[in-house]
C-alpha positions in Angstrom: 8.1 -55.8 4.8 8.2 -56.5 8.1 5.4 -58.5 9.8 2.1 -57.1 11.4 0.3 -58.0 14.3 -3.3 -57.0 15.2 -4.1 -57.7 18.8 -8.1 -57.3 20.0 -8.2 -57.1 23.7 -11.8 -56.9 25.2 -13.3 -56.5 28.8 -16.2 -55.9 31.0 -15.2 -53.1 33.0 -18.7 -51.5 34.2 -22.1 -51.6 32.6 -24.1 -48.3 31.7 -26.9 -48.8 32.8 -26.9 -52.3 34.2 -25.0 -54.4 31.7 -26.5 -52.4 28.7 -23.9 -50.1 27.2 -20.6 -48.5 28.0 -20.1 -44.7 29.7 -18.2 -42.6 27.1 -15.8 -41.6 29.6 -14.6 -45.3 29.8 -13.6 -44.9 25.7 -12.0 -41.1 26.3 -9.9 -43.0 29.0 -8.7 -46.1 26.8 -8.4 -43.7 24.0 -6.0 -41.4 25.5 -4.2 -44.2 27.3 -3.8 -45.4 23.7 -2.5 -42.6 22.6 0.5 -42.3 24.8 1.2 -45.8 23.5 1.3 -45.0 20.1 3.6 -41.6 20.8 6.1 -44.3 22.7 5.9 -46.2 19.3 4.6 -49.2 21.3 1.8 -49.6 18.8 1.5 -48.6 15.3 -2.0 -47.8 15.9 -5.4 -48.2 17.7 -9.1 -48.2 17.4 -11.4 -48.0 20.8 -14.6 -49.2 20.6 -17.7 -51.2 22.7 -20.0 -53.6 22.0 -22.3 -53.6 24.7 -21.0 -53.0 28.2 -17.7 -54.4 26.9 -14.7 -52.1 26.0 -12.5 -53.3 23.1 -9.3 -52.5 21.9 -8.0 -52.9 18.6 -4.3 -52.9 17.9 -1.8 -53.1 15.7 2.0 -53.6 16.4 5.2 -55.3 15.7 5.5 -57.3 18.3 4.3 -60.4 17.7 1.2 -62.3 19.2 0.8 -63.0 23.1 3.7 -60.2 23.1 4.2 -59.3 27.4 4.5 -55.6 26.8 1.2 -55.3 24.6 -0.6 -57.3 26.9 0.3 -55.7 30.1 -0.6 -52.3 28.5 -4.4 -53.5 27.8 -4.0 -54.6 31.5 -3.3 -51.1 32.8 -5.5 -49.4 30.6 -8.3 -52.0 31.9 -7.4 -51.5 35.4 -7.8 -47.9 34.8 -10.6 -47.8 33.3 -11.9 -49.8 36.2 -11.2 -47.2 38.5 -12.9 -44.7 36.7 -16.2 -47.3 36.5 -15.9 -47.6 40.2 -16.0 -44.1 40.9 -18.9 -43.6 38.5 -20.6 -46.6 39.8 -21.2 -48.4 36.9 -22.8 -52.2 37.4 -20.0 -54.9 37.5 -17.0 -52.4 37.5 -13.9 -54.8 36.4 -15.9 -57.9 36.7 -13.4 -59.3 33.8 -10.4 -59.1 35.6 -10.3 -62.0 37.5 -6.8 -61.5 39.6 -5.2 -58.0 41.5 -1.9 -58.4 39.4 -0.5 -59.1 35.8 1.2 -61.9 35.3 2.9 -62.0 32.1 -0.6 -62.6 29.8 -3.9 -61.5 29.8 -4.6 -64.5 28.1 -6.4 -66.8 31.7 -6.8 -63.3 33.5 -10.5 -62.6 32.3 -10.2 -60.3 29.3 -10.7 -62.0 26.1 -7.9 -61.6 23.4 -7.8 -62.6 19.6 -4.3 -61.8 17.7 -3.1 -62.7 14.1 0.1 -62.2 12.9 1.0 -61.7 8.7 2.7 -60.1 6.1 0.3 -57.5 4.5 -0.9 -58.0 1.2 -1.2 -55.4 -1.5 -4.1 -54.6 0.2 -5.4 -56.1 3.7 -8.8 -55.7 4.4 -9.9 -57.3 7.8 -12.8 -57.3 9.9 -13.1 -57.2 13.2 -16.3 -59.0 14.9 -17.1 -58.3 18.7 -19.9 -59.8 20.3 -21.7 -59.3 23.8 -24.6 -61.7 25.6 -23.0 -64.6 24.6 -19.7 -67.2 24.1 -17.3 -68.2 21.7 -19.1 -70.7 20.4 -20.9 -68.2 18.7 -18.4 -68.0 16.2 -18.8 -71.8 15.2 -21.4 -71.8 12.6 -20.6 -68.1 10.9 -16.9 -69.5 10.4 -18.1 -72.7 9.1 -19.8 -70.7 7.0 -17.2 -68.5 5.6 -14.5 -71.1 5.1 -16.6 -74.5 4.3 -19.7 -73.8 3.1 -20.0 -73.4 -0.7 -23.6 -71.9 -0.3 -22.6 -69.2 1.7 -19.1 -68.6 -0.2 -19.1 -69.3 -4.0 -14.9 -68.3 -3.8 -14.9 -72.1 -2.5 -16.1 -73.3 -5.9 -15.0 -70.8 -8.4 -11.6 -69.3 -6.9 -8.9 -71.2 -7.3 -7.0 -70.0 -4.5 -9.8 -71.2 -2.0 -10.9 -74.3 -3.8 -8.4 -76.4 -1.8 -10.1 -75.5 1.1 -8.7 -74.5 4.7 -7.4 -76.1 8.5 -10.1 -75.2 11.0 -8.1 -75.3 14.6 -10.8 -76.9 17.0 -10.3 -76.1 20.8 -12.3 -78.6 23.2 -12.4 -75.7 26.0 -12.9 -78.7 28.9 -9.7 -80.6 28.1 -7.5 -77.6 26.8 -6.9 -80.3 23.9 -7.5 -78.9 20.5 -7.5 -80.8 16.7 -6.7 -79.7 13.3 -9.1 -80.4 11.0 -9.4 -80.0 7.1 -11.8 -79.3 5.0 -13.5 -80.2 2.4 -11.8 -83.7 3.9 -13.5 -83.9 7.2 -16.1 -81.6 7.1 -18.9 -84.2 8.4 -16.0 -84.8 11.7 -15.5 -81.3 12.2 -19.4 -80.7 12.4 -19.9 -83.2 14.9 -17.6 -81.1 17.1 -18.2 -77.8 16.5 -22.0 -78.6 16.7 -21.1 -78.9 20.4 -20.9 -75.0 20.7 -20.8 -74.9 23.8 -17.9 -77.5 23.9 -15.7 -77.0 21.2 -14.9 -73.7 19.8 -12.9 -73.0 16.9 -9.6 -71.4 17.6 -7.9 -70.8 14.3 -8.6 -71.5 10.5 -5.3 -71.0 8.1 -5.3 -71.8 4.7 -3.3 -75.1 3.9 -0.1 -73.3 3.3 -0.2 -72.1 7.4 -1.4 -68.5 6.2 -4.0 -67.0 9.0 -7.1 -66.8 7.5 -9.3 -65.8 11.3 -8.2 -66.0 14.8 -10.9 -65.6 17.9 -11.3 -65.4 21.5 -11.9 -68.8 23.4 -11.9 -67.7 27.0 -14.6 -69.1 29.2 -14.9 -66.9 31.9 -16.9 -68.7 34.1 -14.3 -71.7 34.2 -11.4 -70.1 35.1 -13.5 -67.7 38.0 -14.9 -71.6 38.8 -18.5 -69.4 39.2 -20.5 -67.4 37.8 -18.8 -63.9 36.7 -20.9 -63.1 33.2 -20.6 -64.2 30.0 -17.8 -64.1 27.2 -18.2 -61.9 24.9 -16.2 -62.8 22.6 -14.1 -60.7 19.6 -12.7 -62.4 16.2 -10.4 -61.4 13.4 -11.2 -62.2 9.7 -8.8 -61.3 6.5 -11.0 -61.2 3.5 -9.9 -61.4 -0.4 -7.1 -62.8 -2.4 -7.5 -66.1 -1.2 -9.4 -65.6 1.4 -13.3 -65.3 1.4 -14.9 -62.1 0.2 -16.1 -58.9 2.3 -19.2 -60.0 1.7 -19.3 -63.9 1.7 -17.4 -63.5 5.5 -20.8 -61.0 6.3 -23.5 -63.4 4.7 -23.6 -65.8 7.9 -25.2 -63.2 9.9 -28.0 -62.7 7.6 -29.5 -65.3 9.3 -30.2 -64.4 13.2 -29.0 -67.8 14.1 -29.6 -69.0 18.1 -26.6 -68.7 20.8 -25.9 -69.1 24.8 -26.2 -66.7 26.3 -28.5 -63.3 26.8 -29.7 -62.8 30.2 -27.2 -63.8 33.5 -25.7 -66.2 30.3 -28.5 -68.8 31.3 -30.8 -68.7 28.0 -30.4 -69.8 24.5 -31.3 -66.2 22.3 -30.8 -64.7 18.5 -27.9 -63.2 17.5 -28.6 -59.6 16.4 -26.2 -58.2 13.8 -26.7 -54.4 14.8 -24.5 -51.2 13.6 -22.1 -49.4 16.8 -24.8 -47.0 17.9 -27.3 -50.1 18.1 -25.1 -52.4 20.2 -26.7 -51.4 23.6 -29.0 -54.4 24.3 -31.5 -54.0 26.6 -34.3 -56.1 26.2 -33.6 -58.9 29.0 -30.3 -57.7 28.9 -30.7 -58.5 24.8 -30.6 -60.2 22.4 -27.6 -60.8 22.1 -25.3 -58.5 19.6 -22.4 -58.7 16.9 -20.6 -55.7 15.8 -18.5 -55.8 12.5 -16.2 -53.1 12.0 -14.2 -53.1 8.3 -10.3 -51.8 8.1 -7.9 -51.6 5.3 -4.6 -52.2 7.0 -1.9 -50.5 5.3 1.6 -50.3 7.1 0.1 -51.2 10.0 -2.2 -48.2 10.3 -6.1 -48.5 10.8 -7.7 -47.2 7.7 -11.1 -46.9 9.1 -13.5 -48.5 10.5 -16.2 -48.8 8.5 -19.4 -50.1 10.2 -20.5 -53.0 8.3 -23.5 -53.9 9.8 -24.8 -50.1 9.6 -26.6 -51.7 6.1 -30.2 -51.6 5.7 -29.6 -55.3 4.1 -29.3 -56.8 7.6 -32.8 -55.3 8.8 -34.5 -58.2 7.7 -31.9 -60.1 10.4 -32.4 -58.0 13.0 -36.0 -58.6 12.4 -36.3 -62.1 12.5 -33.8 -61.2 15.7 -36.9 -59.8 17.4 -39.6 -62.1 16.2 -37.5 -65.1 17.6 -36.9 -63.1 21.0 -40.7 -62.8 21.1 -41.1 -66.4 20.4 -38.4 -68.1 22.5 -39.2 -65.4 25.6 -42.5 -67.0 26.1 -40.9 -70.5 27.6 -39.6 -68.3 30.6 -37.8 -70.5 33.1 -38.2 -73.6 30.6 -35.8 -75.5 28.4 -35.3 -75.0 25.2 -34.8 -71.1 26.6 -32.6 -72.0 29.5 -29.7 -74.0 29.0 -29.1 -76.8 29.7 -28.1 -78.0 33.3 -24.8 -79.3 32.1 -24.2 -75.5 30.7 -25.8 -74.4 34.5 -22.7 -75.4 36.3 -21.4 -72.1 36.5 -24.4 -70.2 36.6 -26.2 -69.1 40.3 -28.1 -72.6 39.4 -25.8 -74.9 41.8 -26.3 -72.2 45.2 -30.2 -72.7 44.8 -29.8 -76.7 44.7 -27.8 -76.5 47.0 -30.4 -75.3 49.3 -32.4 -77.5 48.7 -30.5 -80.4 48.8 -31.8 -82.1 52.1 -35.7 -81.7 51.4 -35.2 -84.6 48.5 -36.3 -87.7 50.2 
């Protein structure tokens, strides 16, 4: 069988309202766009969908990762979109795209991208994670989690398959240097990196025979712009089963509303809200911030699904610690631990107010 690749392109195009949620005439647009692409055989198929005011597209193809014609199609359909958010006036209308022209990969334009390429399995089930209010550090301690953590995934333990354990891909995003780590091996090295989440963000994991196991985004948006544009947002891909952790022991990390950057103008440490489709519209301080999960069976390269995995009453506990940590942490205001750092300020509106004020210091 020939190989499959599934591509998820994401992008802030326009906030409705503010940077809340998305217009759904932006997701009638992609989706028809889409749809042209699939009658030219382009792609094998597609799934549109938003988490917050970010639009993402899910695709599969045969084309292999960081393929020029896949990615110059999410392009077009971006820049398209962008018009319409223009014309509607939506709040930061293609504030993603960070140059007037394609050139050759999205991948350093703006738009975030995760992509994984395999041989199906007698049956692939994958999950798709998309995130908005924060970066991709945010996947650091769920994917820790899944692949190296024996409390969260008993499969490490009891499953053969998975008891040799897996190559975590580590990308140090201020170098463009990354390291290949192993666990169970160097699990205390690879958790004084990826502790750093705002530093080093994991890339890849594979098993040890090279197989993907999950592939994310690691754009930071703010670096390549060199100021502040908004935060990443960022989108990951996870096979589960048959080697590869569960349905459910890849979900488990998010049954803990752990903290991430983030959440309002990306200047504030927040909880991570695992929150169904129709709940991914944050609001409150332009939060807390919010992961999607949205389950597929691929099966010749078609999109059985989605299923919505976080529409489960199981997580409300989450989503309720979620809110009693946003009342908690909201009280510091202005003051750290709530706001980041200054070293994570840089690219913030933090440097034009010191800069202001630079000659009254005596």
């Amino acid at each position: 069988m020939d190989k499959i690749t599934i591509s998820v392109i994401k992008a802030d195009i326009g906030g409705y309202v503010g940077h809340s949620s998305m217009h759904p005439n932006i997701l009638t647009k992609a989706m028809q766009s889409l749809d042209k692409h699939k009658d030219k055989g382009t792609i094998v198929d597609f799934h549109v969908s938003h988490c917050g005011d970010d639009l993402e597209l899910i695709l599969t193809h045969r084309l292999g990762e960081e393929s020029g014609e896949i990615h110059k199609m999410a392009w077009d359909i971006f820049v398209e979109c962008t018009e319409l958010a223009k014309k509607l006036k939506l709040y930061g209308a293609g504030q993603d795209l960070l140059s007037d022209a394609f050139s050759g990969n999205i991948k350093g334009m703006g738009p975030g991208c995760a992509e994984m390429t395999f041989e199906e399995r007698r049956s692939e089930p994958v999950i798709v994670f998309a995130a908005d209010k924060t970066s991709p550090g945010a996947w650091n301690m769920p994917l820790y989690k899944m692949f190296a953590d024996p409390f969260n995934t008993i499969g490490l333990v009891i499953d053969p398959s998975m008891h040799g354990g897996f190559i975590f891909d580590v990308l140090d995003i201020f170098e463009n240097k990354t390291v290949k780590l192993n666990s169970p091996e160097d699990i205390y090295d690879l958790l004084c990196l990826i502790g750093a989440s705002e530093h080093y963000i994991l890339k890849g994991i594979y098993k040890k025979s090279g197989e993907i196991a999950a592939a994310t985004s690691t754009q930071k948006v703010n670096l390549m712009a060199g100021r502040y544009v908004g935060k990443d947002d960022p989108v990951m891909i996870i096979r589960c089963q048959s080697g590869f952790p569960a349905v459910g022991e890849v979900l488990e990390p998010f049954a803990l509303s752990y903290l991430v950057a983030g959440w309002m103008r990306g200047s504030h440490w927040g909880p991570f809200m695992p929150v169904s489709v129709d709940d991914a519209n944050p609001t409150r301080f332009d939060g807390p911030p919010r992961v999607i999960a949205l389950g597929f069976q691929i099966t010749n390269g078609t999109l059985i699904g989605p299923r919505d995995m976080f529409a489960d009453v199981s997580y409300d506990l989450a989503r309720k610690q979620a809110n009693e940590i946003a009342n908690y942490i909201r009280r510091h205001g202005p003051f750290e631990p709530h706001r980041l750092p200054l070293s994570d300020m840089e690219y913030t509106t933090l440097p034009q107010v010191l800069e202001k004020l630079k000659g009254r210091f005596k």
